[in-house]
N, C-alpha and C positions, 0 to 999 in steps of 0.2 A: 800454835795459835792461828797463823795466817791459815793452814790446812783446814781446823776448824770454821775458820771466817767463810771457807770456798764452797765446806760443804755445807753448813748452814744459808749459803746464798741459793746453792743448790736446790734445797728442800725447800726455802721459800719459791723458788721459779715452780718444782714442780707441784706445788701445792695450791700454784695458782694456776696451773695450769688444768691440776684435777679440778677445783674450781668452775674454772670455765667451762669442762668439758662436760659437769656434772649439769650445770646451766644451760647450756646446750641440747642436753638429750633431754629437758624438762619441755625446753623452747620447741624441739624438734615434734613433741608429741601436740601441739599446737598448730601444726603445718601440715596442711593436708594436699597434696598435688591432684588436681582435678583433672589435668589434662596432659598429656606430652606431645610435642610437635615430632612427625615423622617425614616432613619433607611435603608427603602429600596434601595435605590438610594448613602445609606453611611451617616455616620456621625463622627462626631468629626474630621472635615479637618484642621488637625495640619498644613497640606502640605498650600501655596500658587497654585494660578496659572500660566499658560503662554498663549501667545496667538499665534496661529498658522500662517500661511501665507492665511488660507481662512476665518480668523478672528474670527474666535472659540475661546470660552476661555476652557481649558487642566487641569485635575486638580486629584489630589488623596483625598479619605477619608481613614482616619484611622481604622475604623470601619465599620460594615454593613455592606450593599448589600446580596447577596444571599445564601452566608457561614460564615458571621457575623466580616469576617477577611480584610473588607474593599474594595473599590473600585478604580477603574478611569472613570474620565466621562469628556463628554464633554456638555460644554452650548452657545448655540448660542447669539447671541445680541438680538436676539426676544426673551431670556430667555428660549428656548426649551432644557430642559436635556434630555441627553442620557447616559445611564452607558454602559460604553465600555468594561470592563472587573471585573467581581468580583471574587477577589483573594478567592483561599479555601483552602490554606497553603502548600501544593506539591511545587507550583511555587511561592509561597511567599508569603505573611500575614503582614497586618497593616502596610501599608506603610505611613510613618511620612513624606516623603519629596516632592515635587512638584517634576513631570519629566521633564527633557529636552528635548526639540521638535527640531527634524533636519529638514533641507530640504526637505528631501523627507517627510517631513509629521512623521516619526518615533519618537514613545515616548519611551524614557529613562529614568530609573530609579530605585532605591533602594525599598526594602522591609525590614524592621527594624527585623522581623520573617519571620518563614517560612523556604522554602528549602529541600535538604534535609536531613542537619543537627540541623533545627529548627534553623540555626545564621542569616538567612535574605538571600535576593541574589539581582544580577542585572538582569534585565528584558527590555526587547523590544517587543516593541506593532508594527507591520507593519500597515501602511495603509491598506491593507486587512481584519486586524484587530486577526490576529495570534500574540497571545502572543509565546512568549518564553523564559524561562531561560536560561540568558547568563552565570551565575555562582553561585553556591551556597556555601557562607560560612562557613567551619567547625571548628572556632576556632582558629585555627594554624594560616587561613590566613586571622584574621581577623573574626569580629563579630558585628552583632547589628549595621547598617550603616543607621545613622538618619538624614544622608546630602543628598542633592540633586547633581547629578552628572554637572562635568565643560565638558564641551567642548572645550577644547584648542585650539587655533590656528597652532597646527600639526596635528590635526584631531585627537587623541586622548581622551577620555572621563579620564577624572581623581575624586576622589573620598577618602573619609575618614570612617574609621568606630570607633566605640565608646571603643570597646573593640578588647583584642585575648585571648585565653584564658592561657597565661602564657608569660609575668608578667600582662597580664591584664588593657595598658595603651591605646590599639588602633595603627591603624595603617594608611599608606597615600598609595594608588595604584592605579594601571592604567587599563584601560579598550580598548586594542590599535583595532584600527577601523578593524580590522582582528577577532574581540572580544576574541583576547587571554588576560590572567589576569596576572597583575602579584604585587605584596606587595613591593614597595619600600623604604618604612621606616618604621620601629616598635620602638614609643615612648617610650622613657626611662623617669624615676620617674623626673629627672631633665631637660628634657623638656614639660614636662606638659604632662597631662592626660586628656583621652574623649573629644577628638575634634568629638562634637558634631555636628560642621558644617561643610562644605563645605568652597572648594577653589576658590580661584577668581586668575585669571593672573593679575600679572604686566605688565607694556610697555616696559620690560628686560627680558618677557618672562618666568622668574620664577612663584612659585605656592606661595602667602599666604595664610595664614590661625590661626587662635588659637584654642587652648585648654583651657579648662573649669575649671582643677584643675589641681595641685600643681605647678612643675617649681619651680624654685630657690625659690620664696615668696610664696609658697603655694596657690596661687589664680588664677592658668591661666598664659598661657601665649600667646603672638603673633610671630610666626615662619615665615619662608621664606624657601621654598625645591623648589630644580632641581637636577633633575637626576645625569647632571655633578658635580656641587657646593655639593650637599650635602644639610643638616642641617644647618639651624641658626638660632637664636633667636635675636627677633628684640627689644621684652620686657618682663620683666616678670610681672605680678600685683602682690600686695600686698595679705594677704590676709584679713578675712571677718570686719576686721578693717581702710582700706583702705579710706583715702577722697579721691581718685582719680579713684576709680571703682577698683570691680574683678569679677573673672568669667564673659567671656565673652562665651555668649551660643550663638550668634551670627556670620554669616559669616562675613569678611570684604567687603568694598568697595571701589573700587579706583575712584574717585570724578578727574573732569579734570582736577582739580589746581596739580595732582601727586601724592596727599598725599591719602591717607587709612585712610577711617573713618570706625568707629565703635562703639558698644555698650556693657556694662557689666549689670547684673542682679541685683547685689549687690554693697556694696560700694556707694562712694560718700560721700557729703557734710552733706545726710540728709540716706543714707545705702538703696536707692531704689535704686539705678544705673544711671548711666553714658551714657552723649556719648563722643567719645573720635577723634582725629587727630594724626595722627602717620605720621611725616615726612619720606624719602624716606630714614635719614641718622639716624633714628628710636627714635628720640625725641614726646615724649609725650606733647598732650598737651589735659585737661577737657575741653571740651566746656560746658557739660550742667550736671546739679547735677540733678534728679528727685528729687521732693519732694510732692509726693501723688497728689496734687491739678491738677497738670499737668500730669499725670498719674507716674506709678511705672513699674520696671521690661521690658524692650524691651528687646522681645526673638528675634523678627523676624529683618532683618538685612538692614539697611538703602536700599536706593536708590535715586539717582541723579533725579531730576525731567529736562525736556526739559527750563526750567524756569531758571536752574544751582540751586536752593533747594535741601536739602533731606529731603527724607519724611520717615516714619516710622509708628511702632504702638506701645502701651506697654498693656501687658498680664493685669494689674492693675490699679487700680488708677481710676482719674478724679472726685472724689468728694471730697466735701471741707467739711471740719468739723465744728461745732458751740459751738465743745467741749475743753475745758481748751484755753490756747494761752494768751496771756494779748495784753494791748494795740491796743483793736481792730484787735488783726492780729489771721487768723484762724488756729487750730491745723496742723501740719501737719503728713498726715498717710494715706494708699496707698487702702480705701475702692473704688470699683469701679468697673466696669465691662470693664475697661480699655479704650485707647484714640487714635486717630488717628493723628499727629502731622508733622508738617513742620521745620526745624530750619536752618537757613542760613547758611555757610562757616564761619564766624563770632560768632557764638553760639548761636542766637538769634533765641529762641524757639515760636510756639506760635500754641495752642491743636485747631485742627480742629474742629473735632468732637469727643465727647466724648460717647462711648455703653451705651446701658440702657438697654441692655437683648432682649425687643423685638426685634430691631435693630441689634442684636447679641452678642456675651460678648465674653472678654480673645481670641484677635486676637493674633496670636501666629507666625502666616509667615510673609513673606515679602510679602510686596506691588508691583505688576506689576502696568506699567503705559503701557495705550493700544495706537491703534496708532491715539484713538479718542481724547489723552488728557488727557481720565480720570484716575482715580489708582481702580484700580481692589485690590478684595482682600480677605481672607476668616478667619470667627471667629471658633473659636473650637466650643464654645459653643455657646446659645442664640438661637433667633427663636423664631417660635411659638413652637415646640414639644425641646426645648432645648439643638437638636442635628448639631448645625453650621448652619454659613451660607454664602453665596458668594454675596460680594457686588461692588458696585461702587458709586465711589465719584467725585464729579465734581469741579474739581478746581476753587477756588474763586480768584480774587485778591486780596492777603490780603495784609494789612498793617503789619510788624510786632513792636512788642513793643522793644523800649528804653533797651541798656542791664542793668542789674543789679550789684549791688555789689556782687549778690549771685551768679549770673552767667554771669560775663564780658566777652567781645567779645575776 
């Protein structure tokens, strides 16, 4: 009987495991790689893209191109790259974040190094195709800025950087359309440290955003700045103990329903990370625990789909394991080259498609949706030469599954 029990647990693991795999190659034929990084052209594109007004997709690599210190390129719908400009550290080096594309066609954007204090700067690409440093960090104002810049609705670019060099917790500032700069808040230990991402506006015109570490609970916090108001905190996470998520390395989202969703790295039900709802009167609330099978870890920062969805990616995960578990049910643990995902306003999760390296592996940005429908998007790693790569996915109708106990709506 127990020999029965083992191999029936058996055929259930590998039946879900056919399952998955069968899900997978459905997902897989939805996934089109449009581009692979070779080093020259850049590679490791931590950044996402955007798409312009002549339908280009816009994009930074962290690395590569012609002074090894990373690039900007552009790629057409025919998939024809061009590299626009390759950084050689004077005017900034290794840029982590996607730039923001104005009107007139102009790219905007951070450099994580470079300058000429070696702390990163902001940069603008003309139409003509003249770069130029618009500021270079030295510390004091600010350092290391691994967000992608906002565009306000005053015309103002606004922006975060990770660090300053004393007390070293970062800082929030403005880039005002006249490109003068100026540091309007410097994080103190008890409202969190290395906001790592970038600002999103609310419909009340303020700036949110979180931090990565400490804050009241050691784990991150979620803040709300304007110039007049000031500072507030909206939450703080626990820390690396937390069922509810911490560290959020993630920007926020504001979803039409008013509420700000978002994502933490760590924590949760099963300590792979969270996605999270944060009402407008800053109530919490877990929509979804990762637990490795469905991937682990979402760096890159939701987005609303035209569908009212949001969709995402995580650095981890999407395979299932056939190791320990009882009762037919499969281990869970965050092996995987990570997963491309959808989850309703409701919590109801369900993985697109999940990397396999070829395909590209460890997507790190956010998902742009173009104005074809599809979500654009780029892996750090994977390829063929294992240096990134730029993809596009075509939305499916899908069905989502029934919530669970482990993660109810």
């Amino acid at each position: 009987m127990e020999r029965y029990r083992q191999d029936r647990r058996l055929w259930m693991a590998l039946g879900a495991l056919g399952l998955l795999m069968a899900l997978q190659a459905t997902a897989r034929a939805q996934l089109a790689t449009l581009y692979q990084f070779d080093g020259r052209g850049g590679s490791s594109p931590y950044a996402g893209i955007v798409q312009g007004r002549d339908g280009h997709l816009y994009g930074s690599a962290t690395t590569g191109g012609a002074y090894g210190k990373g690039t900007l390129y552009r790629l057409s719908a025919a998939g024809e790259f061009k590299v626009l400009h390759s950084f050689r550290g004077k005017e900034g080096a290794h840029p982590v974040a996607r730039p923001a594309i104005t009107p007139d066609g102009s790219l905007y954007g951070t450099t994580s190094a470079g300058g000429s204090a070696g702390r990163g700067t902001l940069y603008r690409r003309a139409p003509s195709g003249a770069l130029t440093t618009l500021h270079s960090f030295d510390g004091d104002d600010g350092g290391n800025p691994f967000a992608s810049l906002l565009l306000a609705r005053d015309g103002h670019f606004y922006g975060t950087t990770s660090c300053v060099a004393s007390p070293g917790l970062g800082t929030i500032f403005r880039l005002a359309a006249d490109s003068r700069f100026k540091t309007l808040h410097t994080f103190k230990l008890q409202e969190g440290s290395d906001p790592f991402t970038g600002l999103v506006e609310g419909s009340d015109g303020q700036l949110y955003g979180t931090t990565v570490y400490d804050g009241p609970n050691n784990g991150g916090t979620v803040y709300r700045f304007s110039a007049a108001a000031g500072f507030s905190m909206l939450h703080a996470f626990q820390d690396s103990d937390s069922s509810t998520g911490t560290s959020p390395r993630a920007a926020l989202m504001l979803a039409g329903d008013g509420h700000l969703y978002g994502t933490t790295v760590a924590g949760g039900s099963y300590g792979l990370g969270t996605i999270f709802k944060l009402s407008p009167e800053g109530e919490m609330t877990t929509l979804h625990s990762f637990r490795g099978v469905d991937g682990s870890r979402p760096y890159g920062s939701l987005i609303q789909g035209r569908d009212g969805r949001l969709y995402g990616t995580t650095v981890n995960g999407g395979k299932p394991s056939l190791m320990g578990g009882s009762a037919g049910k499969l281990s869970i643990f965050e092996d995987g080259d990570g997963t491309l995902f959808a989850i309703t306003l409701e919590g109801r999760l369900k993985t697109l498609h999940v990397f396999g390296g070829e395909d590209g592996s460890h997507p790190v940005s956010t998902l742009m949706q173009g104005t074809d429908g599809h979500l654009y998007g780029t892996t750090a790693h994977g390829g063929r030469l294992d240096q990134g790569t730029v993809f596009k996915f075509v939305l499916p109708g899908e069905r989502f599954p029934a919530a669970s106990r482990d993660n109810p709506p």
